[in-house]
N, C-alpha and C positions, 0 to 999 in steps of 0.2 A: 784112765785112758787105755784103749785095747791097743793090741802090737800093733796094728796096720796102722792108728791115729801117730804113734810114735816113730814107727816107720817114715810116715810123710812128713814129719815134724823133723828128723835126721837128714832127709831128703835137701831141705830148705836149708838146715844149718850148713850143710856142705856145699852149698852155693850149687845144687844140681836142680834147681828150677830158676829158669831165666825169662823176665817180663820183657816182650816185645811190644810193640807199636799197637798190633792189633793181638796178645793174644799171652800164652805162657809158655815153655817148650821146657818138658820135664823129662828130666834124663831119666828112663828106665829102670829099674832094681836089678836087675840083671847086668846091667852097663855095657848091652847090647843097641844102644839104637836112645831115642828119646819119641817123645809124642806132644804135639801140640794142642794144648787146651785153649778154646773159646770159651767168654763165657758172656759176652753183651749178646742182646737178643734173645740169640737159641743156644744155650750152652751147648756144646758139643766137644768131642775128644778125637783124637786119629787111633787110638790104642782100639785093638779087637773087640774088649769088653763093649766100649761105648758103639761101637760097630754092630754089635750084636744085641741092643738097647738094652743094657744092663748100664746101671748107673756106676761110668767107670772109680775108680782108685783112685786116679789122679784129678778127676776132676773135684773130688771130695777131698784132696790132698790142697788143691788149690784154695778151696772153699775156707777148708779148715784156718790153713796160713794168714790166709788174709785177718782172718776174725781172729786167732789165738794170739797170734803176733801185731795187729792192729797196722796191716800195711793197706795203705791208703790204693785201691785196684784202677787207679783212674793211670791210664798207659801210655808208658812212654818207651825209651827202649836202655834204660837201666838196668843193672841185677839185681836181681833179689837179694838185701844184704839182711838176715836175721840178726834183731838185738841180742850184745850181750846179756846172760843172764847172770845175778850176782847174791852169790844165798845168803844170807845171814844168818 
């Protein structure tokens, strides 16, 4: 896993991406601000990158979570709560 997959995987554990109704709203790495990720239809992002058709960070931060942690993307307006993990 590269820093940036581990990155967004930290993101999640800290409870700094929140599933709403229609969508995700990820808190920033900076903890200046956050961005709202869509992703039914036409995925799209409010962050610059995705503004600037570059497939953003967060939208692959979303992507990722969903599939590494096996969280079920159908929306409601709960948080994002990551499993514990327990090593043996």
């Amino acid at each position: 896993m590269d820093a940036r997959h581990e990155r967004g995987l930290q993101l999640a554990q800290r409870g700094d991406i929140v599933k709403h109704a229609n969508g995700w709203k990820v808190r920033s790495q900076s903890g200046n601000g956050s961005y709202f990720v869509h992703l039914e239809d036409n995925p799209s992002c409010t962050c610059h990158d995705f503004l600037c058709k570059v497939l953003c960070h967060n939208l692959c931060v979303i992507i990722q979570v969903i599939h590494e942690l096996g969280i079920d993307p159908t929306f409601g307006a709960e948080r994002l709560v990551a499993p514990k993990v327990v090593e043996k």
